[in-house]
RORODO-653158 format. One record per residue (C-alpha): x, y, z; chain; residue in three letters. Coordinates in steps of 0.1 Angstrom, whole numbers, padded with zeros to 4 digits. Layout:
@u: X&v: Y&w: Z&migu: A&keba: ala;
...
//
This chain:
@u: 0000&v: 0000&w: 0000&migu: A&keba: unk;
@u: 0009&v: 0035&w: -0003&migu: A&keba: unk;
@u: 0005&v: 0066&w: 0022&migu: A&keba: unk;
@u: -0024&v: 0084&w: 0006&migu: A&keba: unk;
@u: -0041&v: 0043&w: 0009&migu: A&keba: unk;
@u: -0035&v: 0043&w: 0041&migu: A&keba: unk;
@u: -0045&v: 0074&w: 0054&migu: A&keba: unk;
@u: -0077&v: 0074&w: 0036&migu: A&keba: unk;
@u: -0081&v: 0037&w: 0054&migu: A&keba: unk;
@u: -0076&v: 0059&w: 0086&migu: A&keba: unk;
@u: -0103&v: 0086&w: 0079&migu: A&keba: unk;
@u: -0136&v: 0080&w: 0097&migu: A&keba: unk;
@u: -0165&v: 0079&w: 0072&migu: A&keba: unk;
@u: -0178&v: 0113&w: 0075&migu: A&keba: unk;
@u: -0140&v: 0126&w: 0065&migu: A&keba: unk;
@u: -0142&v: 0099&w: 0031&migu: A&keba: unk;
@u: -0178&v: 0115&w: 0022&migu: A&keba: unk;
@u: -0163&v: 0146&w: 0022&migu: A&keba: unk;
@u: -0131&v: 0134&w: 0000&migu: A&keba: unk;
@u: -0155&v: 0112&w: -0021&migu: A&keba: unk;
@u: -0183&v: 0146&w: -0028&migu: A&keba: unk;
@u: -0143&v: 0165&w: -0031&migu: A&keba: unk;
@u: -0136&v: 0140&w: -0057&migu: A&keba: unk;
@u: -0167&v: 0142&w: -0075&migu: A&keba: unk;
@u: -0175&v: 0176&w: -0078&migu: A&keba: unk;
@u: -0133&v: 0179&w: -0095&migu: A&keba: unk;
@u: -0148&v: 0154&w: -0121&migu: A&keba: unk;
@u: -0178&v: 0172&w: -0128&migu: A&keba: unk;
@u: -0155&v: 0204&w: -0133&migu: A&keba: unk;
@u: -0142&v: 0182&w: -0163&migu: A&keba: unk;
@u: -0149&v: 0198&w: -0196&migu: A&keba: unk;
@u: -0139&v: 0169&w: -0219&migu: A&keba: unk;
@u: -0159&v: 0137&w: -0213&migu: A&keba: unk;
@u: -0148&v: 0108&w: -0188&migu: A&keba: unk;
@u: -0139&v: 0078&w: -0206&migu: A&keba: unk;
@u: -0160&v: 0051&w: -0201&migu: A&keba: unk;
@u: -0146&v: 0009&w: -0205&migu: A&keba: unk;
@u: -0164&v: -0010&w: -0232&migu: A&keba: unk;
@u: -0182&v: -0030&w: -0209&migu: A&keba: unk;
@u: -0202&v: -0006&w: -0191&migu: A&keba: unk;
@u: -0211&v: 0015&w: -0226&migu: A&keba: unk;
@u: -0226&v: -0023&w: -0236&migu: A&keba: unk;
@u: -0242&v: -0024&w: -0202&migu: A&keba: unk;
@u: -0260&v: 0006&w: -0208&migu: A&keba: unk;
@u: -0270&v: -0002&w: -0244&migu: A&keba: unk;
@u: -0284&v: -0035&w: -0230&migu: A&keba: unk;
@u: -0306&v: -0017&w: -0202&migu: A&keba: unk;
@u: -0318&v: 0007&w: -0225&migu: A&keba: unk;
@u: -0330&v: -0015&w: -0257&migu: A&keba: unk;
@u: -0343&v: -0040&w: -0226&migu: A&keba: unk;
@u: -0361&v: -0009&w: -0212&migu: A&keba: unk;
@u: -0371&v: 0003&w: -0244&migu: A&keba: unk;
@u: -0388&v: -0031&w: -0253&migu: A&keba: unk;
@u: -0408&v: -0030&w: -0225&migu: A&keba: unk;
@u: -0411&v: 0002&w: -0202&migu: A&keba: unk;
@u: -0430&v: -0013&w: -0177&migu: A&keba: unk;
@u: -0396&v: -0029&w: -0163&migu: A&keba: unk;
@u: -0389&v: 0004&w: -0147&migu: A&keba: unk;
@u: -0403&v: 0024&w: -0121&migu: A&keba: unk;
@u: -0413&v: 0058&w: -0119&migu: A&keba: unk;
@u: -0396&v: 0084&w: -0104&migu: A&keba: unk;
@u: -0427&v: 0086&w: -0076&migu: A&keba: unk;
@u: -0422&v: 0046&w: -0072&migu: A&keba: unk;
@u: -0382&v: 0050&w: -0062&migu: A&keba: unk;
@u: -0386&v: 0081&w: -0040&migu: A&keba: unk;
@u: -0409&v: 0063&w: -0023&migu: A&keba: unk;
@u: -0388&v: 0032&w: -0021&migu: A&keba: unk;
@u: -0363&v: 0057&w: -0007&migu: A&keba: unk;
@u: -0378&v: 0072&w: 0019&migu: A&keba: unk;
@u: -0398&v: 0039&w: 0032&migu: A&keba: unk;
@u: -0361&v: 0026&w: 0033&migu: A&keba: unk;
@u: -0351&v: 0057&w: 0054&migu: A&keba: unk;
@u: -0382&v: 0052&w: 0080&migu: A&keba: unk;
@u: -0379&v: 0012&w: 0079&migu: A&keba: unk;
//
């Protein structure tokens, strides 16, 4: 291992939220596109000619908010 590893091992997990949203938000600043691996640009072709072919496979975005917060008051 090497020392940024192991002191992101040592952060508690509110301190690797913060680096993970740090992280993210550095992407997003990105003006050219992330490069995506073959397999997850077939993935996504796959979901959406499966999704496509029938729609009723999803859920709407009231059905996964609601999945979301019943999850929360569980």
């Amino acid at each position: 291992m090497d020392i940024y590893t192991d002191t992101i091992r040592d952060l508690g997990p509110a301190d690797k939220l913060r680096l993970v949203e740090e992280i993210w938000d550095d992407l997003a600043a990105e003006e050219s596109p992330l490069p995506l691996p073959g397999w997850a640009v077939t993935e996504a072709a796959r979901r959406r000619d499966e999704m496509l072919a029938d729609p009723n496979l999803g859920s709407t975005d009231e059905e996964v908010w609601k999945g979301i917060n019943d999850s929360r008051n569980g």
